[in-house]
C-alpha positions, -999 to +999 in steps of 0.1 A: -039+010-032-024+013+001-019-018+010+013-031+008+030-059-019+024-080+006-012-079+009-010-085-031+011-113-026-011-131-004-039-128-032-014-145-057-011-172-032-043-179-033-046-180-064-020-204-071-038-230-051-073-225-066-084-250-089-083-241-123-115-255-131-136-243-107-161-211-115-152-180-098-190-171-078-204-138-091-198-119-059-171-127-037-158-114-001-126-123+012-113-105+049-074-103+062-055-095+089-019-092+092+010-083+116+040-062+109+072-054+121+070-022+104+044-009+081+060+009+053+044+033+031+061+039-005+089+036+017+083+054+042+079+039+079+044+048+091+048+035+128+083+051+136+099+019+122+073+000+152+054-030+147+016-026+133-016-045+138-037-046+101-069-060+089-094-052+058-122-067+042-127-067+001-157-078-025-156-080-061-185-089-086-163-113-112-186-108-145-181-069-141-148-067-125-163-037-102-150-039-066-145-021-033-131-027+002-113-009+032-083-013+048-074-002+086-037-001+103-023+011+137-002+041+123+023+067+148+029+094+123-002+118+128+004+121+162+043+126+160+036+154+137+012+173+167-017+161+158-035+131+169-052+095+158-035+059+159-055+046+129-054+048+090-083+037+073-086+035+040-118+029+018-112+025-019-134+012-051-129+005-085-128-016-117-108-044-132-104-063-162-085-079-192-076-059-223-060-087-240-044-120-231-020-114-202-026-079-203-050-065-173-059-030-162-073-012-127-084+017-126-102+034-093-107+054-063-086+054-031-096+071+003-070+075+033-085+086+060-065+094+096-099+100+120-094+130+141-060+137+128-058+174+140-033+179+114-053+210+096-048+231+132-007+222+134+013+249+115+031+239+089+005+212+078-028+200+064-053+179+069-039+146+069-070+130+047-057+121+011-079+109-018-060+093-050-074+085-086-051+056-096-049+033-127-027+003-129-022-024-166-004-053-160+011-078-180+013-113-165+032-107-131+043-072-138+025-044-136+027-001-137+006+021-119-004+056-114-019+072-088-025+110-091-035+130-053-072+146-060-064+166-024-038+178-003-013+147+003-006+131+035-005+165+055+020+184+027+004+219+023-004+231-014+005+198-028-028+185-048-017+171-078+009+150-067+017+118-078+034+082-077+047+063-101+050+025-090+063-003-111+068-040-100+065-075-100+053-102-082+065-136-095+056-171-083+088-187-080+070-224-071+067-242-037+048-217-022+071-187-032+064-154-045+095-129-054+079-095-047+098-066-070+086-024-065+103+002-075+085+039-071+088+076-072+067+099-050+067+135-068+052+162-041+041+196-059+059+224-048+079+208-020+107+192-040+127+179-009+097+163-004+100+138-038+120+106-036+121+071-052+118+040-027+127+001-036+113-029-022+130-064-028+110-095-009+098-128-004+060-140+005+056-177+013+023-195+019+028-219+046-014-232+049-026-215+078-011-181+073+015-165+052+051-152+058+067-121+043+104-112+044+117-079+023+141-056+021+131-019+020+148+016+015+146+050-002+170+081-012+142+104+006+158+133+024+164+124+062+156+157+071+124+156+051+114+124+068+129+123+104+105+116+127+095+144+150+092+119+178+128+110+181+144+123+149+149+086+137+153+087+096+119+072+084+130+064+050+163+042+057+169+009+044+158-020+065+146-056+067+105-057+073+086-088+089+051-098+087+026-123+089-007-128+077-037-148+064-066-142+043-097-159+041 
């Protein structure tokens, strides 16, 4: 899913604090909201390496492991491009489940969509509006995932049937600490200058009334593939990425 590690971490943090003994409720609903100092996409800043406003709401029936939820964020990169919108929102549902001991899969359906994006009428791009098939297994803390683009992606013309490959870990490393690990590769079909790998190396700390994240985030993607038409500011380079958040 879009969302970022971080928004995984937090519902490892949560996790960590449950009690053990206490019956998960056959349908749940959790909401969060978040603040960033630069929301970062497989990599790639989003908000021309600006702060972002987030927020989504999630439920999940436990005995069948079916879910869905939607996610929104303040974006900038529509409207750089000559289009328009501030907004991503995503909507996304799926499944979940054990295999085996320690070994879990997910497997679902993601919707991005950029609401009046204008992108289809800009030459040189399409419709911003991307839907993904994606399945994840996991084993303990680490997982592999795969999500495969069903449409055009992210405003790249002729490039359905992309994909990204994203491998990771997020490992509680005790007093309120998780160690947050990705690595990925974003293949775009028929634009090879497009494809790059990006790396994320962080920390997400629970501190009771919200949550902290601190990480490190960079990519080999080409800058002139991803310099923002605004300013021509290299979206993909390495930086440090603050936010702050809290679910409930």
């Amino acid at each position: 899913m879009k969302k970022l590690l971080y928004v995984a971490a937090l519902a490892l943090l949560a996790a960590s604090h449950a009690d053990a003994e206490d019956a998960k409720p056959d349908n749940e609903t959790s909401f969060n909201a978040a603040a960033t100092s630069d929301y970062r996409f497989r990599g790639i800043s989003q908000t021309r390496l600006q702060p972002a406003l987030q927020g989504g709401a999630d439920y999940v029936n436990n005995p069948s492991g079916l879910y869905a939820g939607t996610w929104l964020s303040t974006i900038k990169w529509t409207r750089d491009a000559g289009g328009s919108g501030d907004l991503e929102w995503d909507i996304y549902g799926g499944k979940k489940g054990e295999i085996a001991k320690d070994v879990s899969y997910d497997v679902g359906l993601l919707a991005y969509v950029y609401p009046s994006n204008g992108l289809a009428h800009v030459s040189g791009f399409a419709n911003a509006n991307t839907t993904e098939l994606y399945g994840q297994l996991g084993y303990g803390p680490a997982y592999i995932k795969y999500s495969h683009a069903l449409t055009n992606l992210f405003g790249f013309v002729d490039s359905k049937h992309s994909g990204y490959v994203d491998i990771g870990a997020n490992l509680d490393a005790g007093a309120g600490l998780v160690v947050n690990l990705h690595a990925g590769h974003q293949s775009v079909r028929h634009l090879g200058a497009a494809s790059y790998t990006d790396w994320k190396i962080g920390l997400t700390r629970d501190f009771g009334i919200v949550s902290g994240s601190f990480a490190l985030i960079g990519t080999n993607a080409s800058e002139a593939a991803y310099a923002s038409p605004a300013n021509g500011k290299f979206l993909g380079k390495t930086a440090l990425v603050a936010g702050i958040g809290k679910s409930f």
